[in-house]
Structures are given as structure tokens and as C-alpha cells.
C-alpha positions in Angstrom: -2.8 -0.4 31.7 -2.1 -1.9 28.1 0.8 -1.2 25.9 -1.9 -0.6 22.5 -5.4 -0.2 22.7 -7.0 -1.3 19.2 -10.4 -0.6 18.2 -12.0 -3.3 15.4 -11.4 -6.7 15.3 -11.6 -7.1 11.5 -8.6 -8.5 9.9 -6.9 -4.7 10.0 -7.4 -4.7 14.0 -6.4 -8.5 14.4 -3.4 -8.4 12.5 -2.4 -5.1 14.3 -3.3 -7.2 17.4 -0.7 -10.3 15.9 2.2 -7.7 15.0 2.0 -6.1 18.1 1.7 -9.0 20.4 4.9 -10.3 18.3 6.2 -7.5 19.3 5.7 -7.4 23.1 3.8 -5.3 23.9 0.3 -5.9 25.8 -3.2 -5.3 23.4 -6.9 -4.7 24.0 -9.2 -5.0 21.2 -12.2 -3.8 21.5 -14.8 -4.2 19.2 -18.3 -2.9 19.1 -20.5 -5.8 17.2 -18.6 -9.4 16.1 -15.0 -9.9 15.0 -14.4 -10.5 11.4 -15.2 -7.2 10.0 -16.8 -7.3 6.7 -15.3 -9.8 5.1 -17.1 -12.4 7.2 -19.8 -12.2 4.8 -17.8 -13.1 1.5 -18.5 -16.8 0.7 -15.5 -16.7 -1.5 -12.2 -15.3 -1.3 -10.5 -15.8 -4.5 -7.2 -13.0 -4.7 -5.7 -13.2 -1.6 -2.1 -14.4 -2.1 -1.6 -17.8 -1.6 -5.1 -18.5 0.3 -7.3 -18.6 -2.5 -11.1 -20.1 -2.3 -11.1 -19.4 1.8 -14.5 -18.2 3.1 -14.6 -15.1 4.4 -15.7 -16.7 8.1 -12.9 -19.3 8.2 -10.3 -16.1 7.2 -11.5 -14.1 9.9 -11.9 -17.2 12.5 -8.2 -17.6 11.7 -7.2 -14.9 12.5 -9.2 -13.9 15.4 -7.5 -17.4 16.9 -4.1 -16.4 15.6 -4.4 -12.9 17.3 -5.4 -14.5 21.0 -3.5 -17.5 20.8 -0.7 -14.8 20.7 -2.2 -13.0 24.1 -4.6 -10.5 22.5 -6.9 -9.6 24.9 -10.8 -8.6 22.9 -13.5 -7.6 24.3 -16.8 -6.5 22.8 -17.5 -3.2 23.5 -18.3 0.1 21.5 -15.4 2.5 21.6 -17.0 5.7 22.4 -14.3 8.2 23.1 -10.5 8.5 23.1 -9.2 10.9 25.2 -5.2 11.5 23.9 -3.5 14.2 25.9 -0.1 13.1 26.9 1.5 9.8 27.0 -1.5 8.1 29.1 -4.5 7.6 26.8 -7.9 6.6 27.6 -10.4 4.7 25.4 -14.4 4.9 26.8 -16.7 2.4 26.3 -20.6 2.6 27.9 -19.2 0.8 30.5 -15.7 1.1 31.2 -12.6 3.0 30.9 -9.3 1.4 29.5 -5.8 3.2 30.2 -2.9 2.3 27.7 0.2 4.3 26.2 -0.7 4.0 22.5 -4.1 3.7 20.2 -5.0 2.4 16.7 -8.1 2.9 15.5 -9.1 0.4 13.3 -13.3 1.1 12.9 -13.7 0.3 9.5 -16.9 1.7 8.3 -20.9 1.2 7.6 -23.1 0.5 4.6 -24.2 3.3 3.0 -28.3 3.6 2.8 -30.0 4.9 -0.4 -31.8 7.5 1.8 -35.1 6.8 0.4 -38.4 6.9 2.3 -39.6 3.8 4.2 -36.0 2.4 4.0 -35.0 1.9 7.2 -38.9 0.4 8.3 -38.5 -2.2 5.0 -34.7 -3.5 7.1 -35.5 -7.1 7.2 -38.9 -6.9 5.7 -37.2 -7.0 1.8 -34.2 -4.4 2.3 -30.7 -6.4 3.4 -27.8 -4.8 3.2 -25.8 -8.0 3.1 -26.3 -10.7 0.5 -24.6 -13.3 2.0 -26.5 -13.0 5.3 -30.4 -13.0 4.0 -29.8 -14.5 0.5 -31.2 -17.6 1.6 -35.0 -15.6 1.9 -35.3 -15.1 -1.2 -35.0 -18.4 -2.8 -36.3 -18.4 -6.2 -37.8 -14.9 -6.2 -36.8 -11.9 -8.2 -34.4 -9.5 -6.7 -32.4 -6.2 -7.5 -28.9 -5.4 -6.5 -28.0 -1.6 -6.4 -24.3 -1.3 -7.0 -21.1 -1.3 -9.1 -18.3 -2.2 -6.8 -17.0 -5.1 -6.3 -19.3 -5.7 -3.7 -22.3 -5.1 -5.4 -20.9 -7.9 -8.4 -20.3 -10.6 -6.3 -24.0 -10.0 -4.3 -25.3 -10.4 -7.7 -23.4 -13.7 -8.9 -24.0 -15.0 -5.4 -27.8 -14.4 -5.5 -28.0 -15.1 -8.8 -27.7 -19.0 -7.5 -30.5 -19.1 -5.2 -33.0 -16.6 -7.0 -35.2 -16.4 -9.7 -33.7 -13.2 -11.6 -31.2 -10.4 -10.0 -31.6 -7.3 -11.7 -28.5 -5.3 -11.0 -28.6 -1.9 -11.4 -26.0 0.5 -11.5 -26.0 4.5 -12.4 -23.3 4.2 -14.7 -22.9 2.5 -17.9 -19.3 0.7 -16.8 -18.8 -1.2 -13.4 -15.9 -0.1 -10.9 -15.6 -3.7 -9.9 -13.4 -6.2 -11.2 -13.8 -7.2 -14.9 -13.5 -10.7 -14.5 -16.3 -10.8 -12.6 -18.1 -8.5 -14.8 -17.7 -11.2 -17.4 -18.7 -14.0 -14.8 -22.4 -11.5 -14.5 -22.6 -11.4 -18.3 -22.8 -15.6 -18.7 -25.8 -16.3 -16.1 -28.7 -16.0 -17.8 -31.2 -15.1 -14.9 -29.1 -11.8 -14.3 -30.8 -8.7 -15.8 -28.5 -5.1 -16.0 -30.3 -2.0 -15.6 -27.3 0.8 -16.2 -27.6 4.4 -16.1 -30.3 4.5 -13.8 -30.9 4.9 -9.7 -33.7 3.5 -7.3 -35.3 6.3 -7.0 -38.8 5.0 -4.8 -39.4 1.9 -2.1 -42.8 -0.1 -3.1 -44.2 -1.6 -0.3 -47.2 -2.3 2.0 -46.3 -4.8 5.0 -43.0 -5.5 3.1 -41.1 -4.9 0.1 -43.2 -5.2 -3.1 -40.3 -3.5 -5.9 -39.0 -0.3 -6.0 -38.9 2.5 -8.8 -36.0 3.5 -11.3 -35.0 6.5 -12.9 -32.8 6.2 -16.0 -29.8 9.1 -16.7 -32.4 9.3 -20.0 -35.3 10.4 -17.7 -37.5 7.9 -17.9 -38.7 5.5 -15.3 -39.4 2.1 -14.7 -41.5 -0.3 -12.0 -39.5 -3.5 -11.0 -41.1 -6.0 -9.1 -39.2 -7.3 -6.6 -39.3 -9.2 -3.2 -36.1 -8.0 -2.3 -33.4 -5.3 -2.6 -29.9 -5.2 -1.6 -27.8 -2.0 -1.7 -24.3 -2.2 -2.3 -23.5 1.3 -2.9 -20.4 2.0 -0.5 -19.2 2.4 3.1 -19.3 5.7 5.5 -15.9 5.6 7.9 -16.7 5.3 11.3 -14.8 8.1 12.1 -17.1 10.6 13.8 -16.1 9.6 17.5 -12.5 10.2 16.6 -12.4 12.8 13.6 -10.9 15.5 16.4 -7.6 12.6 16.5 -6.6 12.8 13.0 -7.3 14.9 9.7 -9.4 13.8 7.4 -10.1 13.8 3.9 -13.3 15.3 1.7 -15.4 11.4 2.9 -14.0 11.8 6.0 -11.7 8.8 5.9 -8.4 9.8 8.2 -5.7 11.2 6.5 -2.4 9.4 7.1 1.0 8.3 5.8 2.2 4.4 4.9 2.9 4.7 8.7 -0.4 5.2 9.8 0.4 7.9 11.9 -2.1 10.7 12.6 -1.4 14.2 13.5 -2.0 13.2 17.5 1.3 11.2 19.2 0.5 7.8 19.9 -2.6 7.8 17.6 -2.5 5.3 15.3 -5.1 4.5 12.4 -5.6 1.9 9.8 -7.8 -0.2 7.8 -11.1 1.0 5.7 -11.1 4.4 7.9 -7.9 5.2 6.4 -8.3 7.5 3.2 -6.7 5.5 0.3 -7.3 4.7 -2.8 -7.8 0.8 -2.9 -9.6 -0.7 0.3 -9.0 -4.3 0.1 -8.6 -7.7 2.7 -4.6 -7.2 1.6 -4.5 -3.5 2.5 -6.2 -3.7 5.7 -3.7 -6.1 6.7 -0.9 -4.3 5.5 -2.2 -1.5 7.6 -2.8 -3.6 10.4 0.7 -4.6 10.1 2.2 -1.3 9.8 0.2 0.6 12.4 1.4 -2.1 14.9 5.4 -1.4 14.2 5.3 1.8 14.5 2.5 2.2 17.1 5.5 -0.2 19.1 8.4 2.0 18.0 6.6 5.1 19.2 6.3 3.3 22.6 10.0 2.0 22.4 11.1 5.8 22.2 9.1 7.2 25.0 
């Protein structure tokens, strides 16, 4: 049996994995596709505190090596089920069952799709959901970003260095994302901004050929385009736990600065947590704070 049972290794999991190693107890992570969590795919970290210009697969290498050097046991399996009653929990995987005293759940959450016909058949054929990852593809060809998050911004500047034009579009008239790379958007010449309007059809044959928007105006307009790359949000990964914790209108769990969830010994932090800014700092500071009080709890039993 293990002390804490953490589900995610992306830097929310890992550091909960570092604090509560430091803090003796015993720790399974289990995680469900590769360690890292979304930030692997950033090329460029640039505002965490004093680690600035760190790629986003040397921050999480770090600190997947931090978090076993320490004695972190991972293992990469899919969380399934947690089964909570009493002071024994039990986490289910598809092919095992893992015993400990205390759980956070750290599963971050999943792209959100447009929802649009022929989507999920054009997924590697000229749809990509990460920039950093397929970029590379579409070397000197047009593309469009759908977005205004951060997210979306720095897809736009990154692919706005391998490819021939970017055409960002954005259903509002002002970005969400930070202004300074707003500004950074505004000086390449190849970037073209399409605001007020949606994606509103997939054009294709064997693959992607452009895609169809619809201005707030109502009118529309045909970009061609070899590929698209939607950067409109996350969905928690919450739905094999939601019965664990509360959770608010998105279903992100609802939770103090603690991280504590309405079920004793149930712990939660990271992008599933409902807050309102989800960055690489918060998740560690949840990862950090789930971890102390996840080892209190087990201190007072």
C-alpha cells in the first residue's frame, strides 16, 4: 500500500509527487499517456520565475527526474476509478488495482474540438491540435489558428516561422491572451487576423483543403488552407471522479487553496481545479499544496 496515490504526471502531479516524497510519505503516480502534461509542447517558457527561456520538454524532464530521484514511483496507466470509502482508498487502472491511504487527482484536462463535421476523420490529415508537435508539416504553407488564449497566440507566432501565412482567427474583437504577445502577432508580416468570426465548415477531400468562416456581421468567407490548429480551450478530465468532489458550471472541481474536496483523503489540484488563472506557476503551487495537506491529513489519522 502507498501513503498518496497521484494521478498526472504533469508538473501539478510531479511536484505533488516532490512535496510529498520530502515529506515521507510513499507516492504512485500514475499517468495515463506521457509525463509532462501540456506544457511539454511549449518551445518557450518565458514567465516562470527565475527559469526564463526553458523549453517546455527540458521543464517537465526536470522535474519528472527531480520527482523519482526523490523515490516517486510512476507508472503509465489510465486511472479509471477511485473508490474512497474509509481510510483505505483504491485507485483502478485496466489492469490493476493500487491500495493507498490518501489521493490527489491531478488529470489536467483535454483539447477542446470545434465539433464540426469531418473533424475528427481530418486528425492528422490537416487538423492538429498542437502546434508545436505537427508544425514542422506545414512548412511554408498557409495555415489558420482558431483561438484567443494564450495558447492560441503563441501557436500563431510559433508557426508564423515555419509557414507561409497564419491566419488567426478569433470570435472576438480583443484577445484573452497576453498583450505582449499580442503586440509580438501584430509585427510579423505573414500573420493575417480574422476577428469576430468562427470556423464554421471543414473543406476537404483526402485531407484538409481550408475551412469556412462566419463573421459576428453574417457574412462568410472561404480560406484556403493546408492546415488548421484549434486552440479554443481545455475540458477537465474529471468525469471518472466528478462523484469525489463538487464541481463548478465547466466541471472543473471545486476546492479551497488547500485543495481539499468534499471526500476525506481526496485531494485535487492542477488544470482540473476550478480557478480563475491556470498557469505552469499555479499547477505547481497546487501540486505543492495538495501534497502538505494530503500528508497532514495522513499525519492525523
Amino acid at each position: 500500500m502507498h501513503d498518496i496515490v497521484i494521478i498526472g504526471a504533469g508538473p501539478a502531479g510531479l511536484t505533488a509527487a516532490i512535496y510529498a516524497r520530502r515529506a515521507g510519505k510513499s507516492v504512485l503516480v500514475l499517468e495515463a499517456k506521457s509525463f509532462g502534461g501540456q506544457i511539454i509542447n511549449a518551445p518557450d517558457i518565458e514567465n516562470y520565475p527565475a527559469a526564463p527561456h526553458i523549453s517546455g520538454f527540458d521543464f517537465a524532464s526536470n522535474i519528472y527526474s527531480q520527482a523519482t530521484e526523490l523515490g516517486a514511483e510512476i507508472k503509465f496507466e489510465k486511472a479509471l476509478e477511485i473508490s474512497a470509502e474509509g481510510k483505505t482508498k483504491t485507485v483502478r487502472t485496466a489492469k490493476n488495482e493500487y491500495p493507498c491511504r490518501a489521493v490527489i487527482i491531478a488529470a489536467g484536462s483535454e483539447t477542446r474540438k470545434l465539433g464540426l463535421a469531418g473533424e475528427d476523420l481530418l486528425l492528422g490529415k490537416g487538423v492538429s491540435y498542437c502546434a508545436t508537435c505537427d508544425g514542422n508539416f506545414f512548412r511554408g504553407k498557409r495555415v489558420i489558428v482558431v483561438g484567443g488564449g494564450n495558447t492560441a497566440l503563441e501557436d500563431a507566432l510559433y508557426l508564423s516561422d515555419l509557414c507561409e501565412t497564419v491566419v488567426l482567427v478569433h470570435r472576438r474583437d480583443s484577445f484573452r491572451g497576453e498583450e505582449t504577445t499580442v503586440e509580438k502577432l501584430k509585427k510579423r508580416k505573414n500573420i493575417v487576423f480574422a476577428l469576430n468570426a468562427r470556423v464554421t465548415k471543414l473543406l476537404y477531400s483526402e485531407r484538409l483543403e481550408g475551412a469556412e468562416l462566419t463573421y459576428a456581421s453574417g457574412g462568410t468567407e472561404t480560406v484556403a488552407a493546408s492546415g488548421l490548429f484549434v486552440a479554443i480551450g481545455r475540458v477537465p478530465e474529471s468525469r471518472y471522479f466528478a462523484s469525489l468532489f463538487d464541481t463548478d458550471a465547466a466541471g472543473y472541481a471545486v476546492s479551497g487553496e488547500d485543495c481539499r474536496t468534499k471526500t476525506p483523503g481526496v485531494f485535487v489540484a492542477g488544470d482540473l481545479r476550478s480557478k480563475s488563472l491556470r498557469q505552469l506557476v499555479t499547477a505547481v503551487a497546487d501540486g505543492a499544496a495538495a501534497a502538505t495537506n494530503a500528508a497532514e491529513y495522513l499525519n492525523d489519522l
